[in-house]
KOLNUNU-52178 format. One record per residue (C-alpha): x, y negated, z negated; residue in one letter. Coordinates in steps of 0.25 Angstrom, whole numbers, padded with zeros to 4 digits, always signed. Layout:
N
XYZA...
END
This chain:
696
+0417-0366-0471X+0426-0360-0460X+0424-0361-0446X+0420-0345-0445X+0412-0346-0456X+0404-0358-0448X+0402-0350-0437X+0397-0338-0445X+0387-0349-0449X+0383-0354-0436X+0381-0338-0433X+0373-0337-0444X+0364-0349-0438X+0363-0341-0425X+0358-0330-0431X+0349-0336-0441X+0344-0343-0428X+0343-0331-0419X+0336-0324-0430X+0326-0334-0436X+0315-0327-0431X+0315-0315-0436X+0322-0302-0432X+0312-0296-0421X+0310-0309-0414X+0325-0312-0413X+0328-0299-0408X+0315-0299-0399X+0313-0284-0401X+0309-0278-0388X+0303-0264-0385X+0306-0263-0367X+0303-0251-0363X+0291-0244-0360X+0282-0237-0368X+0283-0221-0362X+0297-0223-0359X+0310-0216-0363X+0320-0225-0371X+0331-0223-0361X+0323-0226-0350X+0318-0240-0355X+0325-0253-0360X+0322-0256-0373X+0325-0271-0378X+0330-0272-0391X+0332-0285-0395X+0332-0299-0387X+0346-0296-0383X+0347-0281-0380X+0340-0272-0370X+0346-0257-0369X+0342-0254-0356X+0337-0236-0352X+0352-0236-0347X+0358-0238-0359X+0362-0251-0355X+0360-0263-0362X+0354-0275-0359X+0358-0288-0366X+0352-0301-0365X+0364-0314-0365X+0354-0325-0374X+0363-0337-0370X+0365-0344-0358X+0377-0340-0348X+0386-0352-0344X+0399-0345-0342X+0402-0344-0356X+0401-0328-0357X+0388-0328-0365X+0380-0319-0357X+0392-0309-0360X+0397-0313-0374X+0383-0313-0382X+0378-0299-0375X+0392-0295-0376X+0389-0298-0394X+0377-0289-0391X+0383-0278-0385X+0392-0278-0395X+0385-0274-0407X+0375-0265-0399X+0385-0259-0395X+0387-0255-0381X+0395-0254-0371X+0395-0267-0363X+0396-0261-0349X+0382-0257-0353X+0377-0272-0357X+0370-0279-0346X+0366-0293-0349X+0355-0303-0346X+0353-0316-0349X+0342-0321-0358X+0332-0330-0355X+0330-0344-0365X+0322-0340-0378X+0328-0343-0390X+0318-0338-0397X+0323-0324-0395X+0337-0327-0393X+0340-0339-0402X+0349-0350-0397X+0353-0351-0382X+0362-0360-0377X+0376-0361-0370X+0383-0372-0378X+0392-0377-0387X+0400-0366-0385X+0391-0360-0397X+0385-0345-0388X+0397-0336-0396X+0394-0342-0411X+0381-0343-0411X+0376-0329-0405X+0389-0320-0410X+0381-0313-0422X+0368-0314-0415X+0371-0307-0405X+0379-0298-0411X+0367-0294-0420X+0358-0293-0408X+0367-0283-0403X+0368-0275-0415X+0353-0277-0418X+0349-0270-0407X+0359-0257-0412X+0356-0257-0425X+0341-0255-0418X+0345-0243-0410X+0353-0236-0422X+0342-0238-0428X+0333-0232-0417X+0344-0220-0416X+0344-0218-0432X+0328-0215-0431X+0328-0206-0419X+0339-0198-0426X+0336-0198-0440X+0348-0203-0443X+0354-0214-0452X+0358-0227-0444X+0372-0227-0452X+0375-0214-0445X+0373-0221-0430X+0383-0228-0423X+0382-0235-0409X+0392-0235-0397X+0391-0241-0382X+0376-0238-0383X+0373-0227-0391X+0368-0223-0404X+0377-0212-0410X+0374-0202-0422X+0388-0197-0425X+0383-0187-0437X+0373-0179-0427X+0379-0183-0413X+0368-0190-0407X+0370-0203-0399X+0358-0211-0389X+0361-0221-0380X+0352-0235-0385X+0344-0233-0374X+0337-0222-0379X+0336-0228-0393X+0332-0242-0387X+0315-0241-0386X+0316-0235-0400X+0327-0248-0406X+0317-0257-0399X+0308-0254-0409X+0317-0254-0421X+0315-0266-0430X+0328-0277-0429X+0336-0275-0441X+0340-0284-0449X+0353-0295-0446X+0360-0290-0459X+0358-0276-0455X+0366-0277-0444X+0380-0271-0441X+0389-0276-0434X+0400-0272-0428X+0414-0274-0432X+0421-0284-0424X+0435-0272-0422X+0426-0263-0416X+0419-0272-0405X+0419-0265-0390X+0412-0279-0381X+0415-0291-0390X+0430-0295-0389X+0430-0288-0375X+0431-0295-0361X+0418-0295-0354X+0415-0299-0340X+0400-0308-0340X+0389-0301-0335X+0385-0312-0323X+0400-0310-0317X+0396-0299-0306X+0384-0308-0303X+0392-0324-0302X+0403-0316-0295X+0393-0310-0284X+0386-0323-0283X+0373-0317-0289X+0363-0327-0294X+0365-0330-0309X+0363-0345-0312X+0353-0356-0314X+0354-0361-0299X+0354-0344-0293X+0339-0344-0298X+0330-0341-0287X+0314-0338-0290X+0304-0335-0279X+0296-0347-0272X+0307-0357-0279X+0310-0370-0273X+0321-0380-0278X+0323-0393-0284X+0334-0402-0282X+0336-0417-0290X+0335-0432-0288X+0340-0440-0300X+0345-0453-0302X+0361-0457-0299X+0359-0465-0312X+0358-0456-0323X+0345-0459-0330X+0338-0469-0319X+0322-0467-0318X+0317-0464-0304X+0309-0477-0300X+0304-0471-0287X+0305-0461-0276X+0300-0456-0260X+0301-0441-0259X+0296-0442-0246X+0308-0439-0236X+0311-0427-0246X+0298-0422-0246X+0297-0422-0230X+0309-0413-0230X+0306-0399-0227X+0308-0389-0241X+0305-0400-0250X+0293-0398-0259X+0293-0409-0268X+0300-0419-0277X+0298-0421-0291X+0299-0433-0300X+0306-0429-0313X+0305-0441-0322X+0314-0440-0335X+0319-0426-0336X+0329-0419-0340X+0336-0418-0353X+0330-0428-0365X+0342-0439-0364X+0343-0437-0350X+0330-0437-0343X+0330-0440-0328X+0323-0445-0318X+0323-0438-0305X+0317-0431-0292X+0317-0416-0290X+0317-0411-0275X+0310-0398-0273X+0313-0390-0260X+0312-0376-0254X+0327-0378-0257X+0337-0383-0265X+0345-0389-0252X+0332-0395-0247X+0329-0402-0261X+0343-0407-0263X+0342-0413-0248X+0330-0419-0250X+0335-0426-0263X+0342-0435-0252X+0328-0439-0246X+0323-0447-0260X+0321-0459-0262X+0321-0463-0276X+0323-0477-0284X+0329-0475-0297X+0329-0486-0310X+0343-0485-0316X+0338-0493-0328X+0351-0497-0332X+0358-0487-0331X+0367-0489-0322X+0377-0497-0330X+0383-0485-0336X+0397-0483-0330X+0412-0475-0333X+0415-0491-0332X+0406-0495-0343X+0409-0484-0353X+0423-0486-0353X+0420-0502-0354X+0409-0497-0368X+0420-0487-0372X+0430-0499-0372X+0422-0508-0380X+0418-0498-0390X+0433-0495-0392X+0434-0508-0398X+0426-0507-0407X+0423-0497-0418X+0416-0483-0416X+0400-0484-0416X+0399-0471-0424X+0408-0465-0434X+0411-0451-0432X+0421-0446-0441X+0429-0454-0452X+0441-0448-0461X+0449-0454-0469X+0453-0470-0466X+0458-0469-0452X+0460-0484-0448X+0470-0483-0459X+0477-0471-0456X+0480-0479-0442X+0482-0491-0447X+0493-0486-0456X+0499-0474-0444X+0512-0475-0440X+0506-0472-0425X+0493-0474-0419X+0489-0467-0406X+0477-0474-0397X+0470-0469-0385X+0458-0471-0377X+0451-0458-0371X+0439-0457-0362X+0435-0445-0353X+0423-0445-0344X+0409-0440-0342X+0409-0426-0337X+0401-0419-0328X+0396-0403-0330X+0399-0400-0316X+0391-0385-0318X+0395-0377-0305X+0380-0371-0304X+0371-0387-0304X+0361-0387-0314X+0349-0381-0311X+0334-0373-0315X+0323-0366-0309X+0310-0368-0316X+0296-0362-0312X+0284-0367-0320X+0272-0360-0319X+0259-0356-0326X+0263-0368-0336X+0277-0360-0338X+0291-0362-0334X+0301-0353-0331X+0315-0359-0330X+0329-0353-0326X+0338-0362-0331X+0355-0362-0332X+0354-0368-0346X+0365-0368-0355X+0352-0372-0367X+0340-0367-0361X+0332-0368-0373X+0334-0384-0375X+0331-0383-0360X+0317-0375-0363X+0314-0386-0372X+0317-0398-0364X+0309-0394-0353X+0298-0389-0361X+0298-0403-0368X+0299-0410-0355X+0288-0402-0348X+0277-0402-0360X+0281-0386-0359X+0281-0374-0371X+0293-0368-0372X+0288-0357-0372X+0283-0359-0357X+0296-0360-0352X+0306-0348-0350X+0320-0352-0346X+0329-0342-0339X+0343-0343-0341X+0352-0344-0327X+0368-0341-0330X+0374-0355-0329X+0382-0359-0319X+0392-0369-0327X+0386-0377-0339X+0398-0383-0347X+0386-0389-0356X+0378-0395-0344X+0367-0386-0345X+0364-0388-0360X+0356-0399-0353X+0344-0395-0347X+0340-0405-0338X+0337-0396-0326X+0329-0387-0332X+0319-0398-0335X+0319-0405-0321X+0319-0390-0315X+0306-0389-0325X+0298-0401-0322X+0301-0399-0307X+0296-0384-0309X+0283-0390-0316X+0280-0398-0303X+0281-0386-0295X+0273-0376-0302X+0273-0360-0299X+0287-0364-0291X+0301-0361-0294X+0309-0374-0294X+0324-0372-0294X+0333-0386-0297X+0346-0387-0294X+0355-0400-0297X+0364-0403-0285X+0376-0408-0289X+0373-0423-0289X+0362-0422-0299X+0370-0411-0308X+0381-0422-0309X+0371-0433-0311X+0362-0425-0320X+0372-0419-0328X+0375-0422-0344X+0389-0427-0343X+0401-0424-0353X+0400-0437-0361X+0412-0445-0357X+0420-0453-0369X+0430-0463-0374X+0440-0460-0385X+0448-0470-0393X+0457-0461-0402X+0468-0468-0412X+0478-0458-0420X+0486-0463-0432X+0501-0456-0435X+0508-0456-0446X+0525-0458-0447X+0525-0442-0444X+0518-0443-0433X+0505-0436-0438X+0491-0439-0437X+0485-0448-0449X+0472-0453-0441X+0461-0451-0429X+0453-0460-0424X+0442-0459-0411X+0433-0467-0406X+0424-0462-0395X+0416-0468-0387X+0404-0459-0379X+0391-0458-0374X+0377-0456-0379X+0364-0463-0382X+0360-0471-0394X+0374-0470-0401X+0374-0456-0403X+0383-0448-0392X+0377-0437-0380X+0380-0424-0380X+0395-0420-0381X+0398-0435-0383X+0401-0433-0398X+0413-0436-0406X+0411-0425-0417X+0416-0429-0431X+0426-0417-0432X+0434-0421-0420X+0449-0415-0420X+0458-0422-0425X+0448-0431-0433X+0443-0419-0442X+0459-0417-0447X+0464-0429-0450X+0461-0438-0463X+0459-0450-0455X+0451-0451-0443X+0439-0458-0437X+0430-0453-0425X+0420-0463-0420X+0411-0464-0409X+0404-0474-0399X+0392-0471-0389X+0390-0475-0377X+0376-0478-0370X+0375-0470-0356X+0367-0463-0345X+0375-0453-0343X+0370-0441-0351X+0379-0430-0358X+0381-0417-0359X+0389-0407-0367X+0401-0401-0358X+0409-0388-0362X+0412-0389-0377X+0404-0402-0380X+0412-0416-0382X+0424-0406-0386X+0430-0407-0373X+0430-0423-0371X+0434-0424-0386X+0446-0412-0385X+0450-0423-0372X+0450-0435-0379X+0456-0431-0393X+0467-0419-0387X+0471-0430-0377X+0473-0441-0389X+0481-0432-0398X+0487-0427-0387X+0494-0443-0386X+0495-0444-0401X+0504-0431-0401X+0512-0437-0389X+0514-0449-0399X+0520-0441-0411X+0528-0434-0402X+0521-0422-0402X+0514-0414-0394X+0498-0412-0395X+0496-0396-0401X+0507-0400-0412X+0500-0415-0416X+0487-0405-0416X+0491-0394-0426X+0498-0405-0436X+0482-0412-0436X+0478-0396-0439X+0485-0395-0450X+0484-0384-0459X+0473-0373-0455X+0459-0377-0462X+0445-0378-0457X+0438-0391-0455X+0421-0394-0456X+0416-0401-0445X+0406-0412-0450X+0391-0405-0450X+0382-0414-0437X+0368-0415-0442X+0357-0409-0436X+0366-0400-0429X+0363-0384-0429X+0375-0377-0437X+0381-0369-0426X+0381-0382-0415X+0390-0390-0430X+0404-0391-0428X+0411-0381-0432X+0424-0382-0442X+0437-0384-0438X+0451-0375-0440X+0463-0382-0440X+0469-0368-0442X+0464-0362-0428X+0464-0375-0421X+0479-0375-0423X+0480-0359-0420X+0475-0364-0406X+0486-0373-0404X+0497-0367-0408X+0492-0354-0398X+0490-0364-0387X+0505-0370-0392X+0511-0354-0390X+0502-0348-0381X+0507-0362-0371X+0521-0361-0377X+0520-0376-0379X+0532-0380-0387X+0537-0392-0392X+0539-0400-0380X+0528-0395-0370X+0530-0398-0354X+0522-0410-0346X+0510-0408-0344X+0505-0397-0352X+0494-0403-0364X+0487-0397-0376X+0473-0398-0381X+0465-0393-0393X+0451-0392-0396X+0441-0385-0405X+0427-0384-0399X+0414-0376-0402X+0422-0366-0413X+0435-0365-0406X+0449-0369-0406X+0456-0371-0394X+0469-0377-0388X+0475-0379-0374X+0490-0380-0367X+0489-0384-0353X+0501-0386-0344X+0496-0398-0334X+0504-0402-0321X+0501-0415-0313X+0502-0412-0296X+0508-0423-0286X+0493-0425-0283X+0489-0429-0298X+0480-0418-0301X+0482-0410-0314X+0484-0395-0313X+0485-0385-0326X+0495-0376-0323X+0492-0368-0337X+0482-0369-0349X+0483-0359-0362X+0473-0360-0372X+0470-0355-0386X+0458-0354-0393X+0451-0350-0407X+0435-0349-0409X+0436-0342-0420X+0428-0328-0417X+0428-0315-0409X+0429-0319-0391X+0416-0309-0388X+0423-0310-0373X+0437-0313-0370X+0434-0313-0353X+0426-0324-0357X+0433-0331-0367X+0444-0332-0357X+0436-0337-0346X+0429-0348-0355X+0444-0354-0356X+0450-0354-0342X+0435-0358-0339X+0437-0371-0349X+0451-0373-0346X+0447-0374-0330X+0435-0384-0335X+0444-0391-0344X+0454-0393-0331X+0444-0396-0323X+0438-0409-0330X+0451-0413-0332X+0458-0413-0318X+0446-0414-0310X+0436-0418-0318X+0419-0419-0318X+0420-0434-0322X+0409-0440-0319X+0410-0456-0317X+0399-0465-0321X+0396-0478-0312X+0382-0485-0314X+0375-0474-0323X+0380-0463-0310X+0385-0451-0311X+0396-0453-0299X+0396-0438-0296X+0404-0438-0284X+0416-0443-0293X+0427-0434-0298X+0438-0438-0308X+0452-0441-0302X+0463-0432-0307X+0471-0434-0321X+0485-0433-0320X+0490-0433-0335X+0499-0425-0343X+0488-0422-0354X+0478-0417-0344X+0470-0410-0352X+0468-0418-0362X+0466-0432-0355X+0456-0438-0345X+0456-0451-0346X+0466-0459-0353X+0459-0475-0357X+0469-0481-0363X+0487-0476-0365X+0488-0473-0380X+0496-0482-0389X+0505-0479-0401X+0504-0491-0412X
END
């Protein structure tokens, strides 16, 4: 199977999902305006997504959560498509959490674009091929005789056109046609899709309007601020709220035993004042004993001292075995060793987390910056003995989330405080100690890579052993080593394995799960092996490409087909090289300091020159970056586009030079620390070197 046609698959799966319950109740069919009234003076709402408004406007509801990504643009920007109207006309709201109607909803795994491309494609066109139908009745006339332009219904043949507006009361009541009925419009003759389009909260964050999680202000509310442990896991023994309590604005303080997410539950106090200043001081007025419980052993010191001793001894867990790889380096003219390691990274969001939740009547009502609201809605409904359906979750636009909010921890603590305040509206707010404390790290790891060369110089065998954090053997989140792994999955001979570590430290995906500590570690390592063959790293890459052919990706059990990995094209991983190659005019004998890296994550293929200078200060700066990229499809918004990859170049440069490294020392988060400076030549590639390779 190609990796177009696997796509096509997991739209299907969308679909199928979105779908399941039947036409009507996918759709939501709505009939909005009031009975007496004149179609183009009401709004009718035609489906769950589409509202055309007495105006003529249209109204079009973004299902998934905005984090920066572009979605609130890019899926209503589908849906304007096909419905065909102009986009100055489109105004856009944000939906609230209820997969029910809207299916899946979620800002991860970079999975917004495949997994709602037709879906919403069809819900655009759906609620057309309502209004033709509408038309087609009111005129007597055959649909196959109507067209559609910027919001109108068009009879050539008798000259009469209406504006959807006043066809929308009777559409509303049309039934929802069929999937395989529907039209769609030929790619050539799209007017929105392919176009550059600003997002619709621009005006709004540029004018410092309230639009996020922490902007939310609801009459009578009061505010929460936290107490947890230094030690990440440590059960609170004890406390004296009483100098808190006598501070003028503070209301209460709240016990929160064991919450949060499943495999990280906490201990803690909340503060609740008439502020969020008062709160956060009052923090300083606690007096709390806490029971480390042992956790305090864990360090930076003694992962590195585990890493080490597992290094000499075999992987725990096979990964991936081809071939006889102990021979093929046994026998190589040349073997290439190294060490790798990289730390635990913090999310650093710009906004801190936070919720406001009201619980009243037995109901609660939360608005939530939630990159997965509805695993949030069950968390919290598991946790408070709650329906799901007695809790409605408003989604906030999300002030960075780089995968930290597919956690939901606050939302839980934000509930439970909430439930002790009944009738109230409590707003929580981390400050930016606990965010750092609290926060699901990007795992840290430790590579030990061999690579076995033949007389030529060519690659003959891979082998990586990796050593990372989880519980119970099995690795945390974005702690993987997937089975695929580039270059394992082309060569005949190569082995991956895999070692866990034991830890408090709870982890968290970050930007393109695992792929950017694993694009580090392995880009770095052949990186040194080209350097050892004389060659430089995009040419050693396109020789381990090879000829252009299409590679499955082992199935992972009990994984939902559109979160499987997805094939791999040696043909378009190469076409990204070779552009990076000419767009960089890179040549035979490139300059100091300018590095290369490759990497195919989340469907697409991309590759990265970057010229690097070290100052008399030691700080690296990047004069220059080019990138190329492939995913495979049509880019709904080419602004965005753009913007996500100076965006992820910046973030890239920024954990490298500066860094969010987050030392360990006694089970702490030491939060206050920054990572020195790098100065080496490969800077994009390497962050910390454990041990000078060695050629045998």
């Amino acid at each position: 199977m190609s990796d177009q046609a696997l796509l096509a698959g997991n739209r299907r799966f969308a679909l199928k999902a979105m779908l399941a319950a039947g036409g009507a109740a996918a759709f939501d069919i709505e009939f909005a305006a009031a009975q007496g009234k004149r179609a183009a003076t009401a709004a009718s709402k035609l489906t769950a997504y589409v509202q055309i408004n007495a105006d003529n406007s249209v109204t079009i509801t973004s299902k998934n959560p905005e984090i920066g990504q572009g979605v609130k643009a890019m899926l209503p920007m589908l849906i304007a498509e096909e419905l065909d109207v102009a986009w100055s006309a489109v105004r856009v709201e944000q939906a609230v959490a209820d997969q029910a109607k809207f299916g899946e909803q979620f800002a991860g795994g970079s999975m917004s674009t495949p997994m709602n491309w037709m879906p919403m494609l069809q819900a655009g066109a759906t609620a057309r091929a309502m209004i033709v139908t509408a038309a087609a009745k009111q005129w007597a006339a055959p649909v196959a005789e109507l067209s559609t332009a910027n919001g109108e219904v068009i009879h050539a043949a008798s000259g009469r056109r209406a504006p959807y507006a006043a066809l929308a009361q009777a559409a509303a009541k049309e039934p929802v046609p069929a999937v395989e009925t529907l039209k769609l419009k030929d790619p050539a003759k799209f007017s929105i899709i392919g176009r550059p389009v600003p997002g619709p909260d621009t005006p709004a964050i540029v004018a410092g309007k309230p639009l996020f999680g922490i902007d939310t202000q609801l009459p009578g509310m009061v505010h929460a601020a936290l107490l947890t442990a230094p030690v990440r896991g440590a059960v609170l023994r004890s406390h004296d709220a009483s100098k808190a309590l006598a501070l003028p604005g503070v209301r209460k303080v709240v016990v929160l035993r064991q919450l949060g997410e499943e495999d990280g539950p906490v201990d803690g106090l909340a503060i609740i004042a008439d502020s969020w200043w008062t709160a956060n001081e009052a923090r300083k007025s606690l007096s709390v004993q806490w029971d480390n419980q042992g956790r305090e052993k864990h360090s930076d010191a003694s992962f590195a001292a585990a890493a080490k001793a597992a290094f000499a001894g075999k992987p725990a867990a096979a990964v991936h075995a081809a071939g006889d790889t102990s021979a093929a380096l046994t026998g190589a003219a040349k073997v290439v060793k190294a060490q790798y390691g990289y730390p635990f990274i913090a999310h650093a969001t710009l906004e801190p987390q936070n919720c406001t939740a009201l619980f009243k009547d037995g109901k609660l009502e939360i608005w939530a910056p939630s990159q997965m609201p509805d695993e949030g809605l069950k968390l919290v409904a598991k946790t408070l003995g709650l329906a799901t359906s007695a809790i409605t979750i408003n989604l906030t636009r999300i002030g960075g989330g780089f995968g930290r909010r597919l956690q939901n921890d606050y939302m839980v603590f934000a509930a439970a405080i909430a439930r002790d305040m009944p009738g109230t509206p409590v707003k929580l707010i981390y400050d930016r100690e606990e965010d750092f404390k609290l926060d699901f790290f990007r795992a840290g790891g430790f590579h030990q890579f061999e690579a076995g060369l033949d007389a030529a110089g060519k690659m003959v065998a891979f082998r990586d052993h990796l050593v990372t954090f989880g519980a119970g053997g099995k690795p945390g989140r974005g702690a993987e080593l997937p089975a695929d792994l580039f270059p394992a999955n082309v060569l005949a001979n190569a082995d991956l394995g895999m070692t866990v570590l034991e830890s408090n430290i709870p982890l968290g995906w970050l930007r393109a799960p695992a792929s950017n500590t694993l694009a580090f570690s392995t880009q770095g390592f052949l990186d040194e092996v080209a350097s050892a063959t004389g060659k430089t790293l995009p040419v050693l890459l396109l020789e381990l490409l090879g000829d252009a052919r299409v590679i499955m990706a082992p199935k992972i059990p009990g994984v939902p087909d559109y979160f499987q990995p997805p094939p791999f094209n040696t043909g378009r991983a190469a076409g990204v090289v070779r552009e990076a190659m000419k767009i960089a005019q890179w040549g035979d004998n490139p300059a100091k300091g300018r590095g290369f890296g490759f990497y195919f994550s989340h469907l697409g293929y991309f590759a990265v020159v970057a010229d690097c200078t070290t100052g008399a200060d030691g700080m690296i700066r990047v004069s220059k970056i080019w990138v190329a990229g492939d995913i495979g499809s049509t880019v709904i918004n080419p602004l965005n586009a753009e913007q996500q990859i100076r965006g992820s170049m910046i973030d890239g440069m920024g954990h490298v030079i500066s860094g969010l490294k987050v030392p360990i020392t006694g089970g702490q988060v030491q939060v206050a620390t920054r990572r020195p400076a790098l100065a080496n030549r490969r800077c994009l590639l390497r962050l910390q070197r454990l041990q000078t390779p060695s050629a045998a």
